[in-house]
NUNU-318788 format. One record per atom (N, C-alpha, C): residue in three letters; atom name; y, x, z. Coordinates in Angstrom, 1 decimal, always signed. Last residue first. Layout:
N
<node><r>ALA</r><a>CA</a><c2>Y</c2><c1>X</c1><c3>Z</c3></node>
...
//
This chain:
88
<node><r>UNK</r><a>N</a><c2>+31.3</c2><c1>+222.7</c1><c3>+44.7</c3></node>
<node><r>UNK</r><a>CA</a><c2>+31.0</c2><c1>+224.6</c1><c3>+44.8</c3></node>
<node><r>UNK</r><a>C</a><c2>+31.5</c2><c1>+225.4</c1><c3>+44.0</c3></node>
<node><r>UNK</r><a>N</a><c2>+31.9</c2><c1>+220.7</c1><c3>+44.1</c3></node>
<node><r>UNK</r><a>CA</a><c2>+32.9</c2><c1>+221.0</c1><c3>+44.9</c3></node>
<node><r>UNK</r><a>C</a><c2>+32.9</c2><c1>+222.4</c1><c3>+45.1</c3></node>
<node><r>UNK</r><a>N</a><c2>+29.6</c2><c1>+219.6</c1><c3>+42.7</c3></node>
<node><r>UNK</r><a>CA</a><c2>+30.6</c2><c1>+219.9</c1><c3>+41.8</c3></node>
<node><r>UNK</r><a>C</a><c2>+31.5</c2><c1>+220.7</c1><c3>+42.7</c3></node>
<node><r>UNK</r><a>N</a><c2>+27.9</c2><c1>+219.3</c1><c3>+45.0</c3></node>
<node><r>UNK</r><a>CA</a><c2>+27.8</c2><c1>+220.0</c1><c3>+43.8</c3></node>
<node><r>UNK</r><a>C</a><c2>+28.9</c2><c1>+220.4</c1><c3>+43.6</c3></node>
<node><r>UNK</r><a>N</a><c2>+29.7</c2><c1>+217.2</c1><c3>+46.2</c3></node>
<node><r>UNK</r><a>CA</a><c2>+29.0</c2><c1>+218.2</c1><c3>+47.2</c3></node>
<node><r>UNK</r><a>C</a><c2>+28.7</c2><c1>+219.5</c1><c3>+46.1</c3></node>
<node><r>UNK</r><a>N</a><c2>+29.2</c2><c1>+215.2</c1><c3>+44.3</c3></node>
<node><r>UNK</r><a>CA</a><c2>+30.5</c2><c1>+215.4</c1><c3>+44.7</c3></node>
<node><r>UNK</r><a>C</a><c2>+30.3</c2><c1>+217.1</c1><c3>+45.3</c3></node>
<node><r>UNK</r><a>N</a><c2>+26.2</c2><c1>+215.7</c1><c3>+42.1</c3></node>
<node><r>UNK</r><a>CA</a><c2>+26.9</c2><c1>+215.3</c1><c3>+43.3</c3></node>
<node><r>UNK</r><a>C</a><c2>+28.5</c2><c1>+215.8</c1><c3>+43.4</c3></node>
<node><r>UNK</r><a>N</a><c2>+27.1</c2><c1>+214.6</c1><c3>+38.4</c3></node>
<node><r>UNK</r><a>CA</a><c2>+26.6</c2><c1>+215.3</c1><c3>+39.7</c3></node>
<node><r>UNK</r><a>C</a><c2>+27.3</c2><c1>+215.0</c1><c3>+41.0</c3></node>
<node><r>UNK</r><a>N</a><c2>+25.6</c2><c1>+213.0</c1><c3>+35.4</c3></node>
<node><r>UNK</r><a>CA</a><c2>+26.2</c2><c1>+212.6</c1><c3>+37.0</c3></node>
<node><r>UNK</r><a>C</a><c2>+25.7</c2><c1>+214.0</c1><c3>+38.5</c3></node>
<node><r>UNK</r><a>N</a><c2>+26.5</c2><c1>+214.3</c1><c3>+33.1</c3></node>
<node><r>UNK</r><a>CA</a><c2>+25.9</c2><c1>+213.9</c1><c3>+33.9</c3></node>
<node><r>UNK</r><a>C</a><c2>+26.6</c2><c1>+214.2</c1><c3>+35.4</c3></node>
<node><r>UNK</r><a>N</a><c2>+29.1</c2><c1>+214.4</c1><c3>+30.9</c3></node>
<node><r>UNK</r><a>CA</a><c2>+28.5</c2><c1>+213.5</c1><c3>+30.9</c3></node>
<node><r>UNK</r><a>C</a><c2>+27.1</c2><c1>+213.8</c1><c3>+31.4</c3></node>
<node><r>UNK</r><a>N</a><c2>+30.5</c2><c1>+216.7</c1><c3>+32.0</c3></node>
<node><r>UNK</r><a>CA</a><c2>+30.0</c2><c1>+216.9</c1><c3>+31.0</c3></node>
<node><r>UNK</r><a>C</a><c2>+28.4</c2><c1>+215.9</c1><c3>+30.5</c3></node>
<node><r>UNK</r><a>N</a><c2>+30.3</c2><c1>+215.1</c1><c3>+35.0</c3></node>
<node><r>UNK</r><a>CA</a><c2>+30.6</c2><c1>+216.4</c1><c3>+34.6</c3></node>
<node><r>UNK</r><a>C</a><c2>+29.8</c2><c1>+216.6</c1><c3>+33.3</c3></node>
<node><r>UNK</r><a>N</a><c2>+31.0</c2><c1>+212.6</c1><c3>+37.0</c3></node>
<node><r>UNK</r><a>CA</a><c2>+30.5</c2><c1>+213.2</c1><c3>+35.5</c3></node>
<node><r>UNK</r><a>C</a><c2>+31.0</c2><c1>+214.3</c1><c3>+35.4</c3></node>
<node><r>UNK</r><a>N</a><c2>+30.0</c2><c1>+212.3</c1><c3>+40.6</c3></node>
<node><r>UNK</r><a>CA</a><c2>+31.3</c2><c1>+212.4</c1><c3>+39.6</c3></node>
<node><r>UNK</r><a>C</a><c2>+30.0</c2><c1>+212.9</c1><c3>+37.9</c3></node>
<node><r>UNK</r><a>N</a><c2>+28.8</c2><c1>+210.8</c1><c3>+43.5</c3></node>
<node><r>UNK</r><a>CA</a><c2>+28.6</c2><c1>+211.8</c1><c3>+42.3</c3></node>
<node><r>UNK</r><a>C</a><c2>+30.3</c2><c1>+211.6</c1><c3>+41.3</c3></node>
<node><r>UNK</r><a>N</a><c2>+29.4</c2><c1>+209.1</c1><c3>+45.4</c3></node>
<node><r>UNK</r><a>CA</a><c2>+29.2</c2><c1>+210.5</c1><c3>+45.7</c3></node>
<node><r>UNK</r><a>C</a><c2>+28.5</c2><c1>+211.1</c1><c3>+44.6</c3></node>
<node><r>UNK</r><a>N</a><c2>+29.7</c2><c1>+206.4</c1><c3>+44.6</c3></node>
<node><r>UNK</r><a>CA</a><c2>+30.9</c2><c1>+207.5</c1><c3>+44.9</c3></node>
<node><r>UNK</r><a>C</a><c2>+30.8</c2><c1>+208.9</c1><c3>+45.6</c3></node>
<node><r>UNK</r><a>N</a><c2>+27.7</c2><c1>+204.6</c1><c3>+43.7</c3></node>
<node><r>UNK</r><a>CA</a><c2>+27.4</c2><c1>+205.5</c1><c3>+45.3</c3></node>
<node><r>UNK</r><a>C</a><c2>+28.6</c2><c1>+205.8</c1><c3>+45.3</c3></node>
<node><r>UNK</r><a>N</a><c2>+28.5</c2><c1>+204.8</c1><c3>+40.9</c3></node>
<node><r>UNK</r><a>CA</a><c2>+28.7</c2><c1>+203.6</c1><c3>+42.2</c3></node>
<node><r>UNK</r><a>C</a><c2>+28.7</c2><c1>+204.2</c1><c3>+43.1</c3></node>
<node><r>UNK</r><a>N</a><c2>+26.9</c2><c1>+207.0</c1><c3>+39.8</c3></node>
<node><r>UNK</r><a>CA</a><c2>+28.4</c2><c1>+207.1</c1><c3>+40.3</c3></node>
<node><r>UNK</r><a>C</a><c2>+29.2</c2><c1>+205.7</c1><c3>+41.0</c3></node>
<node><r>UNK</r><a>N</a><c2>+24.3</c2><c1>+206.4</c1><c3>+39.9</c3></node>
<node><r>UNK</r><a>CA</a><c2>+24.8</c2><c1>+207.3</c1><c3>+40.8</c3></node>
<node><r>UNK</r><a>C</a><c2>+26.4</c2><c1>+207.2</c1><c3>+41.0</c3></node>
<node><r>UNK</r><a>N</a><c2>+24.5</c2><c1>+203.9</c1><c3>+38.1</c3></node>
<node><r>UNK</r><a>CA</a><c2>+23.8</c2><c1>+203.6</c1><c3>+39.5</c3></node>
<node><r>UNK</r><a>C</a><c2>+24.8</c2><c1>+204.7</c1><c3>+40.9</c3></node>
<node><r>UNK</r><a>N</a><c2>+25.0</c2><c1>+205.8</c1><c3>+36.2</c3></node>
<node><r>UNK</r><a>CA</a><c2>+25.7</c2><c1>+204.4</c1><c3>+36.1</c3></node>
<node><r>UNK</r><a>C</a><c2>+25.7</c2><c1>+204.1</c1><c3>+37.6</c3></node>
<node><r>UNK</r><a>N</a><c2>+22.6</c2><c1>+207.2</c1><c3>+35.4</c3></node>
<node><r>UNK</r><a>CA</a><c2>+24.2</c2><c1>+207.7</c1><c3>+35.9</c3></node>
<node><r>UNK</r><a>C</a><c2>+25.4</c2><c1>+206.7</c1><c3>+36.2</c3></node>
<node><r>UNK</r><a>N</a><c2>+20.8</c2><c1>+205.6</c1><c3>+35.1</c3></node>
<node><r>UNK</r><a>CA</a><c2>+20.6</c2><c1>+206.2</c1><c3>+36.3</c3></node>
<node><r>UNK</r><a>C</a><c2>+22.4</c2><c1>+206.8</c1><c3>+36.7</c3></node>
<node><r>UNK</r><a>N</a><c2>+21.8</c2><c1>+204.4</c1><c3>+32.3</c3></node>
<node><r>UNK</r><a>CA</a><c2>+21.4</c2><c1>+203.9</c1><c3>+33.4</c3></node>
<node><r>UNK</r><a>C</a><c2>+21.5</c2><c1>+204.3</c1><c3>+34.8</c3></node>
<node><r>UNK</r><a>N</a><c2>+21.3</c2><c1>+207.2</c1><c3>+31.0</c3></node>
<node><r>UNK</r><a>CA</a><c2>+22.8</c2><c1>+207.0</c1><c3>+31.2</c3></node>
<node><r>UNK</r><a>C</a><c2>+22.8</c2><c1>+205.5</c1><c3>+32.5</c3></node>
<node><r>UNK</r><a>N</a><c2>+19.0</c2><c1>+207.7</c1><c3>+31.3</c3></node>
<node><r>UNK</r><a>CA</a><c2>+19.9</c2><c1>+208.9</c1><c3>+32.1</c3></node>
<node><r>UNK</r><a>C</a><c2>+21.0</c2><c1>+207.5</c1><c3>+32.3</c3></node>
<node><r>UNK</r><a>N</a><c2>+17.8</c2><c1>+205.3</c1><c3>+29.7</c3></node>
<node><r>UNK</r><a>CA</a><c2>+17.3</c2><c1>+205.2</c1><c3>+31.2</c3></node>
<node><r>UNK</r><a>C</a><c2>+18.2</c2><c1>+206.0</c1><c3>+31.9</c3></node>
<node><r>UNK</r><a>N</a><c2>+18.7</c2><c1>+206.2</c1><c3>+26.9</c3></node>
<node><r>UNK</r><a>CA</a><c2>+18.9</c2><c1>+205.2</c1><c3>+27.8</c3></node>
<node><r>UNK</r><a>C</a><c2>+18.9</c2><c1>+205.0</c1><c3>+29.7</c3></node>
<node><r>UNK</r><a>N</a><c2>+17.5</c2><c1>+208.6</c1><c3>+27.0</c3></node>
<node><r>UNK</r><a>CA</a><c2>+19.0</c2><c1>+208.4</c1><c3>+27.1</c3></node>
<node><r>UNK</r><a>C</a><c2>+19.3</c2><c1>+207.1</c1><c3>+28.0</c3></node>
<node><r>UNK</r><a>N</a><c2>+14.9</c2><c1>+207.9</c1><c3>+26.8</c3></node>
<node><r>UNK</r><a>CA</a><c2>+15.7</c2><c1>+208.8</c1><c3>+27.7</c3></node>
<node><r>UNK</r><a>C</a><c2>+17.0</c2><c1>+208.2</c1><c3>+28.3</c3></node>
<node><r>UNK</r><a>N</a><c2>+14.7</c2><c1>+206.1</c1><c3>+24.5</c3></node>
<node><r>UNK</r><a>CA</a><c2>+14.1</c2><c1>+205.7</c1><c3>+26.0</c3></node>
<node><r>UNK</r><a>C</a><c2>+15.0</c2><c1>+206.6</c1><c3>+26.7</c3></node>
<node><r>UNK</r><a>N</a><c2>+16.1</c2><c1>+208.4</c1><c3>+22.3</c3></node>
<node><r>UNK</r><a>CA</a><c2>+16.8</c2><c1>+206.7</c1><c3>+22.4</c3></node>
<node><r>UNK</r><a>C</a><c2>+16.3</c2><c1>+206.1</c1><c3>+24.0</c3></node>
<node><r>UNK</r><a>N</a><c2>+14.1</c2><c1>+210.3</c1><c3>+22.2</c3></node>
<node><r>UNK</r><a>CA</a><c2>+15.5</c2><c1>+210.4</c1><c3>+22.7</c3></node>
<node><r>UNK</r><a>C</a><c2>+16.5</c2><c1>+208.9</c1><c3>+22.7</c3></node>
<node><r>UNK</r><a>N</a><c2>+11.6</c2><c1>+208.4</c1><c3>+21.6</c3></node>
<node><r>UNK</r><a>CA</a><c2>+11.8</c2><c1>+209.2</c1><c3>+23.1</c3></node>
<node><r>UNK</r><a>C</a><c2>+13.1</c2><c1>+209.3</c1><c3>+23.4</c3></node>
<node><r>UNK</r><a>N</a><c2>+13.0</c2><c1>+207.5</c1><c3>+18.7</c3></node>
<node><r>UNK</r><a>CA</a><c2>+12.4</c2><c1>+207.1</c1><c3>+20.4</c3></node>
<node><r>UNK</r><a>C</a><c2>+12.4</c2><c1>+207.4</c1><c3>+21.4</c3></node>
<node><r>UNK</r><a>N</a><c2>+12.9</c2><c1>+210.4</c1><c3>+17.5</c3></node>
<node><r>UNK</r><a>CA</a><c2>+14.0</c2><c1>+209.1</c1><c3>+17.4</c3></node>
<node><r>UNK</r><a>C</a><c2>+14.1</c2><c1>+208.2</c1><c3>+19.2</c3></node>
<node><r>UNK</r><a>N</a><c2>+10.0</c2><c1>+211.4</c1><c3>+18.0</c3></node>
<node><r>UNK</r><a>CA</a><c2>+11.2</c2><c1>+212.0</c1><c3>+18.4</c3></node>
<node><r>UNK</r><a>C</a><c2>+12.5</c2><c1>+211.3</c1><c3>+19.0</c3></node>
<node><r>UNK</r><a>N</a><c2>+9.0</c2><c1>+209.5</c1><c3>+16.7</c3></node>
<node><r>UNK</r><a>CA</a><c2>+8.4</c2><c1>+209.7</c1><c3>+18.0</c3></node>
<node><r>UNK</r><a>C</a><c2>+9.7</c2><c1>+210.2</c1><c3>+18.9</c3></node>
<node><r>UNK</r><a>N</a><c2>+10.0</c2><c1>+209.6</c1><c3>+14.0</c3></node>
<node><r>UNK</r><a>CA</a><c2>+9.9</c2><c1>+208.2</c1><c3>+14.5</c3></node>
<node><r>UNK</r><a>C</a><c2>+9.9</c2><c1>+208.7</c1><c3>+16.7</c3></node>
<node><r>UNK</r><a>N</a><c2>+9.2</c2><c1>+212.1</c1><c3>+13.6</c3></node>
<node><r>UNK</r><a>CA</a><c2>+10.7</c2><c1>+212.0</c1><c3>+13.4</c3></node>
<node><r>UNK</r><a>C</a><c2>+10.4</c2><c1>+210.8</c1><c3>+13.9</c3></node>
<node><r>UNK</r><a>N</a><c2>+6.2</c2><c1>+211.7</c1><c3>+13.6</c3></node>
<node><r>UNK</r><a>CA</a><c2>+6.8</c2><c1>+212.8</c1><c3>+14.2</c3></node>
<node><r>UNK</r><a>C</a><c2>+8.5</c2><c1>+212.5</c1><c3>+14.5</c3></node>
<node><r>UNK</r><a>N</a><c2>+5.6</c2><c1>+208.7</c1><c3>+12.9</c3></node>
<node><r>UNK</r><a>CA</a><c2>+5.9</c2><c1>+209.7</c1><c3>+12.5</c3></node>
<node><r>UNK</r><a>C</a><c2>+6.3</c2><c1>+210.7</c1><c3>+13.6</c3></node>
<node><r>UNK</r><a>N</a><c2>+2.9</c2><c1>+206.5</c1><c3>+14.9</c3></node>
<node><r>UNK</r><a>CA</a><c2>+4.4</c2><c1>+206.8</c1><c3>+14.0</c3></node>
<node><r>UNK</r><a>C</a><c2>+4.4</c2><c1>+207.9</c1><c3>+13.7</c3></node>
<node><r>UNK</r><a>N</a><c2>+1.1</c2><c1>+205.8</c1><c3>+16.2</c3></node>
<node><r>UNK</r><a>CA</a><c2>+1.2</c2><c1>+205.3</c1><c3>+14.6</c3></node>
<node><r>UNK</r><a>C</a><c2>+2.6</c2><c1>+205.8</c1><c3>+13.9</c3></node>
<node><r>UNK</r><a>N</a><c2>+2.1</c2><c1>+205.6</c1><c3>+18.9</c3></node>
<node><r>UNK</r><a>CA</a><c2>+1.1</c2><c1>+205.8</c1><c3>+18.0</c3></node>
<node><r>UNK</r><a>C</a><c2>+1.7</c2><c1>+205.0</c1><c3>+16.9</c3></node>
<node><r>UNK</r><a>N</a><c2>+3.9</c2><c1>+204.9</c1><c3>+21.3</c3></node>
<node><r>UNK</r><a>CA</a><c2>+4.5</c2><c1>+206.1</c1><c3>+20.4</c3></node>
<node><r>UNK</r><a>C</a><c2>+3.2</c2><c1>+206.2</c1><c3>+19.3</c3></node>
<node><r>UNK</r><a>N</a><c2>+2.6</c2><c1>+203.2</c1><c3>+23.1</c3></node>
<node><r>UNK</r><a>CA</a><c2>+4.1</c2><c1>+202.9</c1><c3>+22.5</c3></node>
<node><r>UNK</r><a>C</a><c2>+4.5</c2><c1>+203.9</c1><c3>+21.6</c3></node>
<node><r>UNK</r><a>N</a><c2>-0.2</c2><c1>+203.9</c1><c3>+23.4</c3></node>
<node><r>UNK</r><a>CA</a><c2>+0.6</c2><c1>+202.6</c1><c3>+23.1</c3></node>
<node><r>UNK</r><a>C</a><c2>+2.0</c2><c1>+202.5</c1><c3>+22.7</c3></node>
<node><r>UNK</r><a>N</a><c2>+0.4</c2><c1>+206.6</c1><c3>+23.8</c3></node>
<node><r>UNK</r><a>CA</a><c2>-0.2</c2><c1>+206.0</c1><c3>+22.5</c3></node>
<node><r>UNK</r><a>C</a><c2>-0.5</c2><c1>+205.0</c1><c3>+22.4</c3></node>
<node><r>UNK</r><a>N</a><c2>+1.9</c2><c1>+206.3</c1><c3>+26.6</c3></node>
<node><r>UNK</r><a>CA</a><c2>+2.5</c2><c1>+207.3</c1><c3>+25.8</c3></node>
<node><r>UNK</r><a>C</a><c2>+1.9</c2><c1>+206.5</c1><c3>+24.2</c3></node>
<node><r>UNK</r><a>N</a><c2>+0.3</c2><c1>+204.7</c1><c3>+28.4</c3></node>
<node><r>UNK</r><a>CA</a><c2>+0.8</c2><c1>+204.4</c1><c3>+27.7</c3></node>
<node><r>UNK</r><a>C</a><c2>+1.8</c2><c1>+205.0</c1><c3>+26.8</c3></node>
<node><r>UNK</r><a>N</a><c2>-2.5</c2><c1>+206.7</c1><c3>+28.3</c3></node>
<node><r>UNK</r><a>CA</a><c2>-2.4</c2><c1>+205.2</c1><c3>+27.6</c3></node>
<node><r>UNK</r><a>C</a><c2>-1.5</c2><c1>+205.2</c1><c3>+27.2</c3></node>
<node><r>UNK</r><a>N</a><c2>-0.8</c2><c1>+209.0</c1><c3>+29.8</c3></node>
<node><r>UNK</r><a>CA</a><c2>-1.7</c2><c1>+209.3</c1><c3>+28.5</c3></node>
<node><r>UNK</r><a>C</a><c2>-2.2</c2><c1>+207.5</c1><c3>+28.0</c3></node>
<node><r>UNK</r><a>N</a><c2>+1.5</c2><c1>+207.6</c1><c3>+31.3</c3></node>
<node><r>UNK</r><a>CA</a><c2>+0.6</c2><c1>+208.4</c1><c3>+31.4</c3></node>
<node><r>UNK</r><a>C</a><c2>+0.5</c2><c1>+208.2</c1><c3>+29.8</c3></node>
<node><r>UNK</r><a>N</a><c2>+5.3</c2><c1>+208.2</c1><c3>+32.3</c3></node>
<node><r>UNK</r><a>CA</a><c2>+4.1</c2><c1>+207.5</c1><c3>+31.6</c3></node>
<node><r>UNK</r><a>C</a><c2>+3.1</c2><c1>+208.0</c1><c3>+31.8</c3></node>
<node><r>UNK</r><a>N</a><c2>+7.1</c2><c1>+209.6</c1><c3>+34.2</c3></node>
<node><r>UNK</r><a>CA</a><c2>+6.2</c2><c1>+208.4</c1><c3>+34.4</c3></node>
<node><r>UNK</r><a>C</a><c2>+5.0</c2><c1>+207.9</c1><c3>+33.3</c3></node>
<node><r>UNK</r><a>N</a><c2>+7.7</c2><c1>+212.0</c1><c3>+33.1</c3></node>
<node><r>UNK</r><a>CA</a><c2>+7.0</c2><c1>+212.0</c1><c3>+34.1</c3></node>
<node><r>UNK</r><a>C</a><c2>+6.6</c2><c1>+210.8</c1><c3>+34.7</c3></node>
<node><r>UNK</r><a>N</a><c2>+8.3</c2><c1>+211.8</c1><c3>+30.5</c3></node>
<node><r>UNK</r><a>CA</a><c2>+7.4</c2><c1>+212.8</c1><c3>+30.7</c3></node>
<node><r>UNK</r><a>C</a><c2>+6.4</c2><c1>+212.8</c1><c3>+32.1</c3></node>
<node><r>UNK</r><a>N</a><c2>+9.8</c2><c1>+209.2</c1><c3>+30.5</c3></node>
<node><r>UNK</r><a>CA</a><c2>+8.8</c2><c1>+209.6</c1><c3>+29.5</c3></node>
<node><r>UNK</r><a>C</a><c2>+7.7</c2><c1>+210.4</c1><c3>+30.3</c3></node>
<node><r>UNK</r><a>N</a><c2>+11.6</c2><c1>+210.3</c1><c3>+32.0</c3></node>
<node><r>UNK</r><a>CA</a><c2>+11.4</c2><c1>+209.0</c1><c3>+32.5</c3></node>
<node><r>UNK</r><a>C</a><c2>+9.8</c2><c1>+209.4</c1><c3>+31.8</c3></node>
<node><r>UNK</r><a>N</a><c2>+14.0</c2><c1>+212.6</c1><c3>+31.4</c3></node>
<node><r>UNK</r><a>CA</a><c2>+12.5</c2><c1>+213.1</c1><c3>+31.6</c3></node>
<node><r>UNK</r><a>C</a><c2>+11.7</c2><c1>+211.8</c1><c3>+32.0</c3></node>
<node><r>UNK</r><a>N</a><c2>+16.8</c2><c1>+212.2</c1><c3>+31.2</c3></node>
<node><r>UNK</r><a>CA</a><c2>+16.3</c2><c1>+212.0</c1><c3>+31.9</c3></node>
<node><r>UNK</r><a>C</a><c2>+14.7</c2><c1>+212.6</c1><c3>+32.7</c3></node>
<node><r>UNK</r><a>N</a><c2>+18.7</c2><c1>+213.5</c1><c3>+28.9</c3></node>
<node><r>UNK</r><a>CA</a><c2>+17.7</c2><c1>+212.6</c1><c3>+29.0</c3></node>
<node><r>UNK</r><a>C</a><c2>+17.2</c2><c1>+212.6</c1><c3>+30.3</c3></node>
<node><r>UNK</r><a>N</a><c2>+20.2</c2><c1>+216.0</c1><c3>+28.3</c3></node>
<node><r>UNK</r><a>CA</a><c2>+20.8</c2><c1>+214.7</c1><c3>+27.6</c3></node>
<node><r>UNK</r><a>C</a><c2>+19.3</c2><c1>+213.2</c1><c3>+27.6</c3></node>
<node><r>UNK</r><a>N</a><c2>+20.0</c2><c1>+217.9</c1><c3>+29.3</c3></node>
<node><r>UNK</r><a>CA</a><c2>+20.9</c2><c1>+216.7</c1><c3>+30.0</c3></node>
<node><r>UNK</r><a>C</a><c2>+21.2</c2><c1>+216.3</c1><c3>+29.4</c3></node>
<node><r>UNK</r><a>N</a><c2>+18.0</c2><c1>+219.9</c1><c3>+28.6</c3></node>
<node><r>UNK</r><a>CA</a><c2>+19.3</c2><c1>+219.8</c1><c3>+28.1</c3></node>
<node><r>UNK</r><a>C</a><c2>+20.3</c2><c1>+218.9</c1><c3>+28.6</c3></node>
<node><r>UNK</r><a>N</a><c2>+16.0</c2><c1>+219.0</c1><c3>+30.2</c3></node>
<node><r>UNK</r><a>CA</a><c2>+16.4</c2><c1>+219.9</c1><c3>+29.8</c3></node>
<node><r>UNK</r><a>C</a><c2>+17.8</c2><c1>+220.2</c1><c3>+30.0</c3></node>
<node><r>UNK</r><a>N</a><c2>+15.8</c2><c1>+216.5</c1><c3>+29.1</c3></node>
<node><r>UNK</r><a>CA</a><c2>+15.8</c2><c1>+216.6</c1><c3>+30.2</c3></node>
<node><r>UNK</r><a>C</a><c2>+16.7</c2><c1>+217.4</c1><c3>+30.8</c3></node>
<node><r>UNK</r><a>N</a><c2>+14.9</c2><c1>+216.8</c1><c3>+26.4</c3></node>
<node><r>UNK</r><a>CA</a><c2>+15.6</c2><c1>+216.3</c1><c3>+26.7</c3></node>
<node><r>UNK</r><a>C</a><c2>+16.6</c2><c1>+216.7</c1><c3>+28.0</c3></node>
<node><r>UNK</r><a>N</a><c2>+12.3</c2><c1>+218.3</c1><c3>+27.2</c3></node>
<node><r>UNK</r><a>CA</a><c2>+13.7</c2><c1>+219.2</c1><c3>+26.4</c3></node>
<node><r>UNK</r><a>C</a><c2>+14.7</c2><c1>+218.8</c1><c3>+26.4</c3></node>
<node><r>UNK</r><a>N</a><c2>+11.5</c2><c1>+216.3</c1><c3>+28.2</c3></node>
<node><r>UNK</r><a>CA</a><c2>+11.1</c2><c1>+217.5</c1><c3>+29.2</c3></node>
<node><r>UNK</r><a>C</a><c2>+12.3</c2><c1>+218.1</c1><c3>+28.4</c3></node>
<node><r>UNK</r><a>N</a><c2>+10.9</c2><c1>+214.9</c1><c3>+25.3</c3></node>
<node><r>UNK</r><a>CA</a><c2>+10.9</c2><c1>+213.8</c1><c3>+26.7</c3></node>
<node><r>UNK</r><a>C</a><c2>+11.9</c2><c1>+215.4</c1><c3>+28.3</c3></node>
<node><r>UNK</r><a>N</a><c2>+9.2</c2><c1>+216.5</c1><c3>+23.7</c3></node>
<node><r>UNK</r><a>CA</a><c2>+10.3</c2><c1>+216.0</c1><c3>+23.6</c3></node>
<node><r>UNK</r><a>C</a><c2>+11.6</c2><c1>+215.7</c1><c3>+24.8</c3></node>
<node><r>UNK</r><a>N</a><c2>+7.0</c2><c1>+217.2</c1><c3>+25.3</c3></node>
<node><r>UNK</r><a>CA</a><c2>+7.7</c2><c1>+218.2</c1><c3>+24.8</c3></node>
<node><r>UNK</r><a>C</a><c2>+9.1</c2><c1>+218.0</c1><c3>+24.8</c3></node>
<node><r>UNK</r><a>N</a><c2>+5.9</c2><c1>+214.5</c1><c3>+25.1</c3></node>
<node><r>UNK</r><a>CA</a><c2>+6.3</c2><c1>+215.1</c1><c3>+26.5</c3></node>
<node><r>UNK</r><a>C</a><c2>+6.7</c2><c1>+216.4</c1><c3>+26.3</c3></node>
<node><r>UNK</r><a>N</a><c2>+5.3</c2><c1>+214.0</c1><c3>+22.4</c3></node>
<node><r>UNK</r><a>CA</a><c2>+6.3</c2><c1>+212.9</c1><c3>+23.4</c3></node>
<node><r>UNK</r><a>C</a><c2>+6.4</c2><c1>+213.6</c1><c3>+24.7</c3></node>
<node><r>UNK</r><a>N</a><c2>+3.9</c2><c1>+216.3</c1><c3>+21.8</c3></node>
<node><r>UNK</r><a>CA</a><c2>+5.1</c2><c1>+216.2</c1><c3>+21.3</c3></node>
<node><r>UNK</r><a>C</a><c2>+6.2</c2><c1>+215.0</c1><c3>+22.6</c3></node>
<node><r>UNK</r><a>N</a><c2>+1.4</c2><c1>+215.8</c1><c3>+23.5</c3></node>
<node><r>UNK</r><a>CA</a><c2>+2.2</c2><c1>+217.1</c1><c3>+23.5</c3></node>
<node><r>UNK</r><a>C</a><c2>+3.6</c2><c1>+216.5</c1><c3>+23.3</c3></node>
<node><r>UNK</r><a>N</a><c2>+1.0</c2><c1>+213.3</c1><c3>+22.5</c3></node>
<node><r>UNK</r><a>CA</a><c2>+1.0</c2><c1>+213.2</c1><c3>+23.9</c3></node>
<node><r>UNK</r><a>C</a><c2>+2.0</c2><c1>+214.5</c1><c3>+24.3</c3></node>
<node><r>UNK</r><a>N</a><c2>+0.2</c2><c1>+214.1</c1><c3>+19.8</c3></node>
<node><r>UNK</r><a>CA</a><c2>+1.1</c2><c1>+213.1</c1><c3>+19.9</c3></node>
<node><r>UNK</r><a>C</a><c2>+1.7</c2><c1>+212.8</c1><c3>+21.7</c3></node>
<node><r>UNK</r><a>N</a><c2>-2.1</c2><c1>+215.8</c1><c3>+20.0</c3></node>
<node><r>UNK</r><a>CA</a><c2>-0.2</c2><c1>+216.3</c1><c3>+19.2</c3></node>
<node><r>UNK</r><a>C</a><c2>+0.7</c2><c1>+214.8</c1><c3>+19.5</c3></node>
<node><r>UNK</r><a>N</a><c2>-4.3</c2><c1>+214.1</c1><c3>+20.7</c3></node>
<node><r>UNK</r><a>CA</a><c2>-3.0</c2><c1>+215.1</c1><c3>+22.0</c3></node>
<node><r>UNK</r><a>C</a><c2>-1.9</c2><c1>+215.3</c1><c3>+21.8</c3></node>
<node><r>UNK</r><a>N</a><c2>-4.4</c2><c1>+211.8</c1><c3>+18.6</c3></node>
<node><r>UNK</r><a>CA</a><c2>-3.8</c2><c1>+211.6</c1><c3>+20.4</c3></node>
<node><r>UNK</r><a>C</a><c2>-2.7</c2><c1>+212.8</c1><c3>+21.6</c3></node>
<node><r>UNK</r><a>N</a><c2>-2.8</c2><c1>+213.2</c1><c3>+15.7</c3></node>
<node><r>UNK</r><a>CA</a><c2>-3.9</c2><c1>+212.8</c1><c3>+17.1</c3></node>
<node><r>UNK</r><a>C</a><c2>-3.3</c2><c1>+212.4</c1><c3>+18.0</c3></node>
<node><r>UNK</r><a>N</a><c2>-1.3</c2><c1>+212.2</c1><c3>+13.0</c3></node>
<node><r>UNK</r><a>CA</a><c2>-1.2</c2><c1>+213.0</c1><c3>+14.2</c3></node>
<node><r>UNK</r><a>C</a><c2>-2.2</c2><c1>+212.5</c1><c3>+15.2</c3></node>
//
């Protein structure tokens, strides 16, 4: 895989995650182009994938951990939304 298919995919990935709330987007929108093929080169397609959705997750469920301290978010279908939200 190249540099770009490899830059593509990890922020294809990373964004669908997001997406779907089951990630964050941390990948897509903090990394750059170094360190994307520092941490994601040399691997497989299915390796890249694995990863990304393993970083995400991690860092959502982190961030949702944080928000629901505040006590102005609640889970709803395991993401954290505002109280203010949910109440609409």
């Amino acid at each position: 895989m190249t540099n770009d298919e490899l830059l593509k995919l990890v922020r294809a990935t990373s964004i669908d995650l997001m997406n779907a709330g089951k990630g964050d987007g941390t990948i897509y929108a903090c990394y750059g182009d170094d360190e994307i093929i520092a941490e994601f080169g040399g691997k497989t397609a299915e390796q890249v994938i694995r990863k990304v959705r393993k970083m995400d997750k991690a860092t959502a469920d982190h961030f949702n951990e944080v928000r629901m301290f505040s006590g102005e978010y609640r889970m709803v279908d395991g993401v954290s939304v505002s109280i203010y939200e949910a109440e609409r």
